[in-house]
FIKOLBA-228828 format. One record per residue (C-alpha): y, z, x; residue number from 0. Coordinates in nm, 3 decimals. Example, Ala and Ser with C-alpha at 12.3 -4.5 7.8 and 13.67 -1.06 7.14 Angstrom:
# residues 2
ATOM         y         z         x   palo
ATOM    -0.450     0.780     1.230      0
ATOM    -0.106     0.714     1.367      1
# end
This chain:
# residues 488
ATOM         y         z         x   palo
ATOM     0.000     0.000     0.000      0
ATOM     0.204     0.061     0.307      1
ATOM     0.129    -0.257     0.465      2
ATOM     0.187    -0.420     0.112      3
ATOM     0.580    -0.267     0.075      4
ATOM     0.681    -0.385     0.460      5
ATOM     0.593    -0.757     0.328      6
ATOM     0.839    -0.728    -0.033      7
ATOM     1.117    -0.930     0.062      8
ATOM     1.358    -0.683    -0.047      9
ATOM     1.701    -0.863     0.141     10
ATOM     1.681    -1.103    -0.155     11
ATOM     1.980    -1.007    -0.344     12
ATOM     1.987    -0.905    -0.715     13
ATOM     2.264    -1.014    -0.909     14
ATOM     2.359    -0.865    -1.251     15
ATOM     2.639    -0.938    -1.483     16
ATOM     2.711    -0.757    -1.790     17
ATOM     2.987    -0.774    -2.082     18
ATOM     3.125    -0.426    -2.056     19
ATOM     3.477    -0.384    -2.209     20
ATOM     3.420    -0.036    -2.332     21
ATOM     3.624     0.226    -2.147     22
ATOM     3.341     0.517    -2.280     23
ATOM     3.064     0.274    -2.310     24
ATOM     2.943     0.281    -1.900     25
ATOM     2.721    -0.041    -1.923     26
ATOM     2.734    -0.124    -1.571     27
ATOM     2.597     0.242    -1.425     28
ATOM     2.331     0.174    -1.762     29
ATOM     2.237    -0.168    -1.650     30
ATOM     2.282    -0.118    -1.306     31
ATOM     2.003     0.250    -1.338     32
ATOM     1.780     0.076    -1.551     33
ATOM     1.717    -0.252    -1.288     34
ATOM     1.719    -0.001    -1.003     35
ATOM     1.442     0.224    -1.208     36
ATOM     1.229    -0.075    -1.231     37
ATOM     1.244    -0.180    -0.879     38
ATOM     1.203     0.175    -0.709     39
ATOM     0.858     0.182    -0.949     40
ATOM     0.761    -0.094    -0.763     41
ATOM     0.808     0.032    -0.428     42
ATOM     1.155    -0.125    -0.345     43
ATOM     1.357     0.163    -0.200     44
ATOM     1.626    -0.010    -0.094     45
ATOM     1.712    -0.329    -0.290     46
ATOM     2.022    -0.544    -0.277     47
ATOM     2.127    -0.502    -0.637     48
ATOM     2.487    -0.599    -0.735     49
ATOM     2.606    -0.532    -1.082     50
ATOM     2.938    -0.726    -1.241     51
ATOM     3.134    -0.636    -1.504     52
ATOM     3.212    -1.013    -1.631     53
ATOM     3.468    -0.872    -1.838     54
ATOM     3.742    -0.831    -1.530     55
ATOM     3.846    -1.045    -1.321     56
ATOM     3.673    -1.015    -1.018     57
ATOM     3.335    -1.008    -1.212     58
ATOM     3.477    -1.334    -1.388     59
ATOM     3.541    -1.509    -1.076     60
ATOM     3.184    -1.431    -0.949     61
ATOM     3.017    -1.494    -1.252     62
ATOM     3.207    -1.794    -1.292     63
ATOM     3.106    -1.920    -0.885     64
ATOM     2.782    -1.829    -0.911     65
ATOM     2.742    -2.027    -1.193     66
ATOM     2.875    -2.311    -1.053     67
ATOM     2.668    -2.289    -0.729     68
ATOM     2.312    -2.314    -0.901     69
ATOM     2.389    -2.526    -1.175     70
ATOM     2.321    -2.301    -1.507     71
ATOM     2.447    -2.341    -1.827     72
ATOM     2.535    -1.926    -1.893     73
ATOM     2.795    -1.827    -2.073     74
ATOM     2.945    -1.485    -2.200     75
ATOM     2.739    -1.511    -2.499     76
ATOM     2.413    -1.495    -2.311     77
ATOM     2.468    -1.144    -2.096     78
ATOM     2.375    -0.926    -1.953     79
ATOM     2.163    -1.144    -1.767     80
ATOM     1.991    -1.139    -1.379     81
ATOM     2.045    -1.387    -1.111     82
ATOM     1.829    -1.400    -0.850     83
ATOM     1.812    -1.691    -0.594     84
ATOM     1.931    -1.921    -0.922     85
ATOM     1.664    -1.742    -1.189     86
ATOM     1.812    -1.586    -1.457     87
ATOM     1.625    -1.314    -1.655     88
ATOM     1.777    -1.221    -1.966     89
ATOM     1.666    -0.944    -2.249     90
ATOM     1.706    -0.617    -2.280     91
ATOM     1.804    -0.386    -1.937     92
ATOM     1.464    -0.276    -1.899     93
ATOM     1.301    -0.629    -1.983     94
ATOM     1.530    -0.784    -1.731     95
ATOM     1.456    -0.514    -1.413     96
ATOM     1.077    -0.560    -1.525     97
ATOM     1.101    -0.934    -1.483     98
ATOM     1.342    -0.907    -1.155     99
ATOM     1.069    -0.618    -1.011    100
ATOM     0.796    -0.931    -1.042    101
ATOM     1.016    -1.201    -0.924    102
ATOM     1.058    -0.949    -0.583    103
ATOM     0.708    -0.884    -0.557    104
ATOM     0.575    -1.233    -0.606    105
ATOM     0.918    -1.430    -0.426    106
ATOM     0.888    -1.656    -0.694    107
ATOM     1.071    -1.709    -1.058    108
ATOM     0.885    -1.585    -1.360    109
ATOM     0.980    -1.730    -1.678    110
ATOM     1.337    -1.756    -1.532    111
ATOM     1.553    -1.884    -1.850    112
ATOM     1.849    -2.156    -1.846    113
ATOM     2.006    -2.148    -2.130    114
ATOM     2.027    -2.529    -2.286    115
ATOM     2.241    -2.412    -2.588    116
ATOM     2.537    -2.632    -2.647    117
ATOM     2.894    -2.593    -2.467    118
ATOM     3.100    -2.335    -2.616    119
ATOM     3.437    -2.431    -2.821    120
ATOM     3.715    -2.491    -2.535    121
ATOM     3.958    -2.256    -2.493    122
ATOM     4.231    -2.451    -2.587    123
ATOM     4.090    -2.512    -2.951    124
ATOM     3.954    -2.120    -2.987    125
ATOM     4.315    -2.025    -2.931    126
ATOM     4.514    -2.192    -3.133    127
ATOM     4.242    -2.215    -3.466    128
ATOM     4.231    -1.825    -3.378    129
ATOM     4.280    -1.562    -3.679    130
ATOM     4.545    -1.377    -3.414    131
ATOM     4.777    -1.690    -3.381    132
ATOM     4.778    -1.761    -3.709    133
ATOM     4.877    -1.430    -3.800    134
ATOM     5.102    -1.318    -3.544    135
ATOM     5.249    -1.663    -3.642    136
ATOM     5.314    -1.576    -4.003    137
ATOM     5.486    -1.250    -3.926    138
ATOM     5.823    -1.242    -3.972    139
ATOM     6.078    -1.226    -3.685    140
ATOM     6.187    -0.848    -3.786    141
ATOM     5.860    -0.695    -3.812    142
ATOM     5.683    -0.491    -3.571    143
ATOM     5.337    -0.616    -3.487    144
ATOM     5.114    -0.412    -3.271    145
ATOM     4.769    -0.557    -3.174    146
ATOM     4.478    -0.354    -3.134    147
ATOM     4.146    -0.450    -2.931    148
ATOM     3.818    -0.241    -3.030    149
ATOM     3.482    -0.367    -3.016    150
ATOM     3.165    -0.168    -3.141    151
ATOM     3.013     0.153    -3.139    152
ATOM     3.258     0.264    -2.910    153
ATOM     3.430     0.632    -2.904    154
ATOM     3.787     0.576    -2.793    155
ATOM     3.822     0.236    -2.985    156
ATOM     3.723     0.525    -3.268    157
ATOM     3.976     0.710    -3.152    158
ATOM     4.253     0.486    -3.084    159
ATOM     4.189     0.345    -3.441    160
ATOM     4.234     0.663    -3.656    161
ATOM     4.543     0.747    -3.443    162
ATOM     4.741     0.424    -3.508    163
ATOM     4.627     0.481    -3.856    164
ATOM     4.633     0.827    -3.957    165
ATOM     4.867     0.973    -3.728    166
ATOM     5.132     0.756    -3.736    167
ATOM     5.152     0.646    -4.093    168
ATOM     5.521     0.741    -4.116    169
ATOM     5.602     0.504    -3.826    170
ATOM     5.718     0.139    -4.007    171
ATOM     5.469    -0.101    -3.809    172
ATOM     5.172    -0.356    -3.871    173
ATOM     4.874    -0.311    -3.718    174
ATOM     4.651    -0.580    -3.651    175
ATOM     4.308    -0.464    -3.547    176
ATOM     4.075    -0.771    -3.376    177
ATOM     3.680    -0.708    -3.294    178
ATOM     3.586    -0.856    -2.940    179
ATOM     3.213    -0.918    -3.044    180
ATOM     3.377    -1.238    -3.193    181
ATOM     3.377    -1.439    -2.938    182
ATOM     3.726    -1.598    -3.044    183
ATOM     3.886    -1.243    -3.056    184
ATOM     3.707    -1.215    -2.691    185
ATOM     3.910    -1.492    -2.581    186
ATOM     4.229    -1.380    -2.720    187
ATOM     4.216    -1.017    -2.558    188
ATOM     4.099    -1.260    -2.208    189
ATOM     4.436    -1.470    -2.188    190
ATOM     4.653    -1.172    -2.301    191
ATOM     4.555    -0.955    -2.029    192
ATOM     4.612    -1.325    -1.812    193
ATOM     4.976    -1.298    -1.932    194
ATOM     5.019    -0.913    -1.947    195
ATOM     4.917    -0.870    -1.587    196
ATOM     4.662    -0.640    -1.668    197
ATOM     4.495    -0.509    -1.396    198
ATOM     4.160    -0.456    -1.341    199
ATOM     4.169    -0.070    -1.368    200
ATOM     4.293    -0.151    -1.753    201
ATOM     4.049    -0.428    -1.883    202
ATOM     3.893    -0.233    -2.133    203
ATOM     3.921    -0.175    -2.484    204
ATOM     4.039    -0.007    -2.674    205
ATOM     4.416    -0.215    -2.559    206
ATOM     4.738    -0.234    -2.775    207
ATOM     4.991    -0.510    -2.719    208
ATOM     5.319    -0.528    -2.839    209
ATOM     5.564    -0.842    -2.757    210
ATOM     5.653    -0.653    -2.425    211
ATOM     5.396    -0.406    -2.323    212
ATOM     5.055    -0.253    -2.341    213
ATOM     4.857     0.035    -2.338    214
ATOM     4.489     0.030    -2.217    215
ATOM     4.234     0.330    -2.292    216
ATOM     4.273     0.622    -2.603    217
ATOM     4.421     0.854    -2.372    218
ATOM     4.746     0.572    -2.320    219
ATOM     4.702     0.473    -2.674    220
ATOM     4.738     0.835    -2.813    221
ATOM     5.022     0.938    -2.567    222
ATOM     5.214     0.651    -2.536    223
ATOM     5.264     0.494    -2.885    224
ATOM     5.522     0.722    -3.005    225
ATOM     5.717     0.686    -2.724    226
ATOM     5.672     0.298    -2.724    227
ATOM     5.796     0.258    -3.054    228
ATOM     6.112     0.504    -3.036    229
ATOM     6.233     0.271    -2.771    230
ATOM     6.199    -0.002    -2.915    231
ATOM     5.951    -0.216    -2.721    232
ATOM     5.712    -0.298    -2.991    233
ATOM     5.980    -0.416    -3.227    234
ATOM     6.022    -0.819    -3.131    235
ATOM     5.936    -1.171    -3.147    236
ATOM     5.568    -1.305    -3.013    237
ATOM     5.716    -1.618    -3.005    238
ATOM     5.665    -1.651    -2.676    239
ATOM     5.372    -1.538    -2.609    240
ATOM     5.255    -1.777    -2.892    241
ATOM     5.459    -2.021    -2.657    242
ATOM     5.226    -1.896    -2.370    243
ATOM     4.899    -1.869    -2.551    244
ATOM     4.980    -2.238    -2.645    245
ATOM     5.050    -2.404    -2.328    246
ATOM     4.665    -2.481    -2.235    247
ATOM     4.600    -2.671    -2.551    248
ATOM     4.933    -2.912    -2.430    249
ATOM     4.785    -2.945    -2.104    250
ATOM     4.454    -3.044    -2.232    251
ATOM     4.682    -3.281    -2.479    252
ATOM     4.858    -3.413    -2.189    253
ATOM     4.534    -3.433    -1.981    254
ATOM     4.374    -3.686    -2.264    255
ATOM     4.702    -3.884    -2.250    256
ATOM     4.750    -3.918    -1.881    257
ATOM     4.355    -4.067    -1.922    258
ATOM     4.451    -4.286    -2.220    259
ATOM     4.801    -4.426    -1.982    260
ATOM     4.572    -4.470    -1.687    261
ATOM     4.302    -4.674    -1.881    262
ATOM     4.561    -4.908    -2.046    263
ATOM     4.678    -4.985    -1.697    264
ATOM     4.390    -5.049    -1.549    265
ATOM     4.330    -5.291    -1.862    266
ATOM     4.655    -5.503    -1.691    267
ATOM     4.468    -5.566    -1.384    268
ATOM     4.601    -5.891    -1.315    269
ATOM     4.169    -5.981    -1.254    270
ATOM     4.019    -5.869    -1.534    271
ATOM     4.335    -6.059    -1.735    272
ATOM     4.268    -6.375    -1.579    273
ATOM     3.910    -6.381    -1.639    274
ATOM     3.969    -6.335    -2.023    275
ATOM     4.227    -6.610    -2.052    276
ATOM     3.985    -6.867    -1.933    277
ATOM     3.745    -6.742    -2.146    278
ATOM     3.993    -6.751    -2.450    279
ATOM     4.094    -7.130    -2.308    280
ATOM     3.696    -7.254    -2.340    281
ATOM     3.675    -7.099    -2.717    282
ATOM     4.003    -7.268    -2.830    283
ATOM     3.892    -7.617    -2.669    284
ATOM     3.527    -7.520    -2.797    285
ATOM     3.659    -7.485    -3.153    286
ATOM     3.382    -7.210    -3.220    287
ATOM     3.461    -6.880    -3.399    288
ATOM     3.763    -6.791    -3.128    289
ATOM     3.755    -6.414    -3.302    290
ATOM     3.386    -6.345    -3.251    291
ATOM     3.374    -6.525    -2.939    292
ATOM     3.614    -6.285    -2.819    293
ATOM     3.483    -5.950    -2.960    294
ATOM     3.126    -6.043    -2.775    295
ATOM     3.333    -6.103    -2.463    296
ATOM     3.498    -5.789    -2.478    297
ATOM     3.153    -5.614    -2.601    298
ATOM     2.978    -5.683    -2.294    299
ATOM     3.305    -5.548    -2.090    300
ATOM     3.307    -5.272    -2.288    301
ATOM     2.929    -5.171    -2.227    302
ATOM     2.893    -5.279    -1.890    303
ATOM     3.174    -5.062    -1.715    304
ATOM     3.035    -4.767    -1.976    305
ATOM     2.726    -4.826    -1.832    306
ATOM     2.860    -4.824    -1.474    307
ATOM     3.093    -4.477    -1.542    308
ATOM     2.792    -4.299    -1.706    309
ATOM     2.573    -4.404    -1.314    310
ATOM     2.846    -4.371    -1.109    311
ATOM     2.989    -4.051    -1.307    312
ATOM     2.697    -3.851    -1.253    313
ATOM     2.607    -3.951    -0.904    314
ATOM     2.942    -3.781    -0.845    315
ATOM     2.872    -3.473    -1.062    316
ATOM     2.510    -3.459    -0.880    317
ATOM     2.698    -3.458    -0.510    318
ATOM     2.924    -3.208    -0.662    319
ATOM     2.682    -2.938    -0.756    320
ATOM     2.456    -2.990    -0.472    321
ATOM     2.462    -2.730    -0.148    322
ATOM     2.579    -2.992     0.087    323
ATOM     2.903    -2.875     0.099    324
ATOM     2.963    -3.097     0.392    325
ATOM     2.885    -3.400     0.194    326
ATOM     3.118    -3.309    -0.037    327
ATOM     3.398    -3.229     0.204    328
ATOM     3.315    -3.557     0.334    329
ATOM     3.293    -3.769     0.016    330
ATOM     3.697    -3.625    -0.069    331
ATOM     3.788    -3.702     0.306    332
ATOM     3.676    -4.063     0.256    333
ATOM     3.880    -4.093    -0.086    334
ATOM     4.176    -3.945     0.029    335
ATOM     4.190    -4.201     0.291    336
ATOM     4.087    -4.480     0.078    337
ATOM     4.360    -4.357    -0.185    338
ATOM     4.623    -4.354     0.053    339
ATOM     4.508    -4.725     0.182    340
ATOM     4.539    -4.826    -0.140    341
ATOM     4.852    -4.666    -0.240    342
ATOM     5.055    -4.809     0.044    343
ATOM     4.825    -5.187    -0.003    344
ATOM     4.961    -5.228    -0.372    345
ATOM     5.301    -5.160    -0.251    346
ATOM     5.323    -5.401    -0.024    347
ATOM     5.134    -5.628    -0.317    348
ATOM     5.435    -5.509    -0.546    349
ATOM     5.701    -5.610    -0.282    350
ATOM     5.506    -5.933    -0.295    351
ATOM     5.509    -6.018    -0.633    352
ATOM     5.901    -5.948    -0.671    353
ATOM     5.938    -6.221    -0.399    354
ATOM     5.691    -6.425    -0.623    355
ATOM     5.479    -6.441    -0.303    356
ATOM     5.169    -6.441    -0.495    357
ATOM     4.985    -6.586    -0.230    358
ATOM     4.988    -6.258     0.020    359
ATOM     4.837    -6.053    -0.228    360
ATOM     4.564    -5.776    -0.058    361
ATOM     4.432    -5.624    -0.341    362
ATOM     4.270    -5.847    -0.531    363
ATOM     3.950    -6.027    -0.640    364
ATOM     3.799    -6.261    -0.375    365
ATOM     3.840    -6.616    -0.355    366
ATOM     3.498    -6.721    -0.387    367
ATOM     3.401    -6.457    -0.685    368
ATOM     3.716    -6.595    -0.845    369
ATOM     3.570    -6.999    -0.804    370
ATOM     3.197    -6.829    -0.901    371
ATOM     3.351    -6.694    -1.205    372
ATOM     3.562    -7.019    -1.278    373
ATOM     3.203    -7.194    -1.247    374
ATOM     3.038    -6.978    -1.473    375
ATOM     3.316    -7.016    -1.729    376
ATOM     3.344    -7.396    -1.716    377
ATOM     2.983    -7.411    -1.812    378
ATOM     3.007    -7.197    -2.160    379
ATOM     3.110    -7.573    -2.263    380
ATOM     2.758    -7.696    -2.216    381
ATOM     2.582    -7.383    -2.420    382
ATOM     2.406    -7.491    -2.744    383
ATOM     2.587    -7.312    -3.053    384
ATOM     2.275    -7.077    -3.102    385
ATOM     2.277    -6.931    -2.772    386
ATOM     2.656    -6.918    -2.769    387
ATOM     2.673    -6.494    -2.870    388
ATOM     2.425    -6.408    -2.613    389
ATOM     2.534    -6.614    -2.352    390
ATOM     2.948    -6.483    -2.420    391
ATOM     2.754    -6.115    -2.422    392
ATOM     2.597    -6.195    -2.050    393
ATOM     2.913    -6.355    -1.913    394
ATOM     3.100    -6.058    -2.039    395
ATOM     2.860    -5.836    -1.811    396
ATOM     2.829    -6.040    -1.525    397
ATOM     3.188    -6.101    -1.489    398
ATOM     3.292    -5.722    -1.496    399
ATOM     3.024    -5.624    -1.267    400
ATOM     3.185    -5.901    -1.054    401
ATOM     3.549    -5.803    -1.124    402
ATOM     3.437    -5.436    -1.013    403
ATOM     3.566    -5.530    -0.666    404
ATOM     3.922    -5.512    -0.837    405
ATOM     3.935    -5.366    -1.115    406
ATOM     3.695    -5.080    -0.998    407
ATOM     3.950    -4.910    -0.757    408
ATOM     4.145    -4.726    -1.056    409
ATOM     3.811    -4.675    -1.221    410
ATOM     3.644    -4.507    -0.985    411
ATOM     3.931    -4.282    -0.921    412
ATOM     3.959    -4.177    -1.167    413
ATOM     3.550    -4.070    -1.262    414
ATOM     3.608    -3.847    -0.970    415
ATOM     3.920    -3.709    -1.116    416
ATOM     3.710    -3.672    -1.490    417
ATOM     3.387    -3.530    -1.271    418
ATOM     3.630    -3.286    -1.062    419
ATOM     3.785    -3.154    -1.406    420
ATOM     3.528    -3.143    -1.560    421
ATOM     3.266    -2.959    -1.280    422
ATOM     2.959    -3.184    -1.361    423
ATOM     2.877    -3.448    -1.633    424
ATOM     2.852    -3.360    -1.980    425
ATOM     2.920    -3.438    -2.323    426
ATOM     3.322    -3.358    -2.290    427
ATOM     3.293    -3.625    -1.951    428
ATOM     3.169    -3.845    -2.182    429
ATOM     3.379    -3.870    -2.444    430
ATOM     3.672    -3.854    -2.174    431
ATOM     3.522    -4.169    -2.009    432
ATOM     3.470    -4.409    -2.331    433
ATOM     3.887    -4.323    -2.471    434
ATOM     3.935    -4.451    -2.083    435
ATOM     3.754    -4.705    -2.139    436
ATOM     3.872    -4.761    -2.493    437
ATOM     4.214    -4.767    -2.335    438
ATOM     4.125    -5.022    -2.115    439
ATOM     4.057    -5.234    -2.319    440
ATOM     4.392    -5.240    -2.565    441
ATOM     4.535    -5.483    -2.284    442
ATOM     4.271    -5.731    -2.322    443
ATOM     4.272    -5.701    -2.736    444
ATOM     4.663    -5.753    -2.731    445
ATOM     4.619    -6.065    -2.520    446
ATOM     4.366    -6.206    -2.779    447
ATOM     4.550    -6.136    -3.070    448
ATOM     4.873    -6.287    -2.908    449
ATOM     4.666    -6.638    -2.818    450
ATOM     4.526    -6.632    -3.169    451
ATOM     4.875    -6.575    -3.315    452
ATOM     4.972    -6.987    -3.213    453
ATOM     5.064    -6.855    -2.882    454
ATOM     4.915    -7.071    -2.571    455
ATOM     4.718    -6.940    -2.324    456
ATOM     4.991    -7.068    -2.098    457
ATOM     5.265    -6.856    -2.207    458
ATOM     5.015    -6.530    -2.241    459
ATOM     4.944    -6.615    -1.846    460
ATOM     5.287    -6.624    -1.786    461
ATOM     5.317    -6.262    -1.954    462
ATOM     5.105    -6.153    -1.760    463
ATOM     5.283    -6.244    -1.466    464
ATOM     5.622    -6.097    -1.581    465
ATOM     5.433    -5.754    -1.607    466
ATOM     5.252    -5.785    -1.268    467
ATOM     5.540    -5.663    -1.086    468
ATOM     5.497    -5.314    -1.274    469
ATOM     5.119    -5.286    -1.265    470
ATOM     5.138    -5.327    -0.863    471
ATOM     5.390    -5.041    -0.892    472
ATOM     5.258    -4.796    -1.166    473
ATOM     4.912    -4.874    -0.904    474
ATOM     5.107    -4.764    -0.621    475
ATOM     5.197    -4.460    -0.736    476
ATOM     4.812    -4.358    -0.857    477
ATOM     4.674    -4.386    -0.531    478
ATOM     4.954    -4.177    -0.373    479
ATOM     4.939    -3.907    -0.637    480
ATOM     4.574    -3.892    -0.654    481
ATOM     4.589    -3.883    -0.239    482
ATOM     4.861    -3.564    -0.291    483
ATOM     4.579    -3.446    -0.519    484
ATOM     4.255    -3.449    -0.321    485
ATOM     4.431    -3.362    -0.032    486
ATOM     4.601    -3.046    -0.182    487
# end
């Protein structure tokens, strides 16, 4: 038995993170004593257990890193939970330092769980659909709100409760009284102690907020109201913290409409443009259905560079969450360089194309992909009217995988700015990449509709070349920012 402890690897280290916002509660010591029980009856004397209160910061970041680093899909909702060497044990405490106890004896995972459940609402939509902003909204601008975090079963929430309520009912104030087991109220309490500076020492409930101050723990609660209220620093507007709490749903706004700008300009790539009006020249001098023509065209764009973001898109997410941080390092070295290349390359292309020097261009498709593609598009003339669909559907894929070489340097810019967002590829990725995509292709829809309106392809060619000027330049200045990005 001796010989059989000196062999238990027990420098493999135990990580345990708990949901533990209760001042009088204790769950970490409870957690932490019941793993430690279950180890020490297995003959580990000294284990390398580490227990995190998720509910602070610091156990936030952690939780958050460590999560990250292996690759799980844990949330809040699914503690307290066990990592060890990328396992995770869930249950109760004494199920979970049972199942650690085996995974240290055996140096293997034992019915280690990842939780596949869907991605929780983002914060930005919990926030503002919350019952707190819409009720902190509809008070009026003379009341004075306090807010009140309790959760369960817990003593001083009790406490804190029946004071605000009993005690003070000669005080003139509303009390609004929000249960962190919801998980929206959770994430309330979260980004108010983000913009009350609470520090760790005070991230427990029970907590009161007014519009200027806060009080964490009974003790505070019971001591300090009075005194809050006679001078005056409850009374006030929550406008702006309503302003505050509000801000991440405008960045995640703005975030889907800097994707939507940079996807319509990629759609004016002056190569993917000229491609379509030689398509849209064959179906006018064809005189076959010029609309549906078109649409399978556009289809077979559409699909192909979805196709190519969904590959390429998690390749990157796959490099991201791999342990080869050097790789990674690496991979954002090499795009910061290449972003800067092209950055300054389209400049010079813009100072070009003012001088209508179209003919010292850098950045753009080859000459002989431009001739193959000419070649290929010539020949749609020849194509039997039953094979016409599928044939428009094939062109329209072999001409964007060809067109890549141009039209691919915004493109795949910015799938690593979606896949660095975003920390992997998912569902959200997903949808982010088709309204890019969807954006990219309003350019090419206009230019149909404007041919089909008794416009000539001539003039829409010569459009485009009024607005090349500003492409080049609106290019320019995404490869310097996105440089300034990956480089910062």
């Amino acid at each position: 038995m001796a010989h059989r402890q000196e062999e238990k690897p027990e420098n493999t280290p135990v990580e345990l993170f708990v949901l533990a916002p209760c001042e009088s509660c204790h769950e970490e010591d409870k957690f932490e004593q019941a793993v430690l029980s279950q180890l020490t009856k297995a003959g580990f004397e000294n284990p390398d257990c580490y227990v995190y209160n998720v509910y602070k910061d610091s156990g936030t970041t952690h939780f958050e890193k460590t999560v990250r680093k292996y690759r799980l899909e844990l949330t809040l909702a699914d503690l307290p939970a066990a990592i060890v060497g990328g396992a995770v044990y869930q249950g109760t405490y004494q199920e979970i330092g049972e199942a650690v106890a085996r995974h240290l004896e055996t140096g293997v995972p034992n019915g280690g769980i990842t939780n596949d459940g869907p991605d929780p609402e983002t914060n930005a939509e919990s926030l503002a659909n919350s019952a707190f902003y819409h009720e902190i909204s509809n008070a009026l601008k003379n009341d004075t709100v306090l807010v009140l975090f309790v959760t369960g079963a817990c003593e001083s929430c009790q406490t804190a409760e029946e004071y605000l309520q009993d005690s003070l009912f000669d005080e003139k104030f509303n009390l609004l009284i929000y249960n962190i087991l919801d998980d929206e109220n959770s994430l309330v309490l979260r980004r108010l102690m983000e913009l009350y500076d609470v520090p760790e020492s005070g991230q427990q409930v029970p907590l009161l907020f007014s519009p200027e101050t806060y009080l964490s723990g009974a003790e505070a609660i019971v001591n300090g109201t009075g005194e809050m209220l006679e001078a005056g620093k409850a009374a006030g507007s929550w406008r702006e913290i309503l302003s505050r709490l509000s801000q991440e749903r405008e960045i995640t706004k703005l975030s889907k409409i800097q994707l939507t700008v940079t996807g319509f300009l990629n759609g004016l790539n002056p190569c993917g443009i000229s491609m379509l009006l030689m398509i849209l020249s064959i179906l006018l001098m064809s005189g076959r259905n010029f609309y549906g023509g078109s649409l399978i065209f556009l289809t077979g764009k559409f699909l192909t560079y979805l196709f190519l973001g969904f590959t390429i898109g998690t390749l990157f997410s796959v490099i991201e969450g791999t342990a080869f941080q050097t790789l990674q390092k690496g991979m954002k070295a090499v795009f910061s360089i290449l972003a800067f290349c092209f950055g300054f390359f389209y400049l010079m292309d813009f100072i070009h194309v003012v001088k209508k020097e179209y003919g010292r261009e850098k950045l753009r498709l080859p000459e002989r992909f431009r001739k193959w593609n000419h070649n290929m598009i010539r020949k749609l003339v020849e194509i039997p009217e039953c094979f016409w669909y599928p044939v428009l559907f094939l062109l329209g894929i072999v001409i964007s995988a060809g067109e890549f070489l141009c039209t691919g340097q915004v493109y795949l810019a910015s799938l690593l700015y979606m896949v660095n967002q975003n920390k992997g590829f998912d569902m959200q990725l997903a949808g982010n990449l088709t309204l890019y995509l969807t954006a990219m292709c309003v350019p090419m829809v206009l230019v149909v509709l404007l041919v089909s309106k008794g416009k000539s392809v001539m003039s829409a060619s010569h459009l485009s070349l009024r607005i090349l000027p500003a492409v080049k330049l609106a290019y320019s200045v995404f490869f310097f920012a996105l440089f300034l990005s990956l480089l910062f």
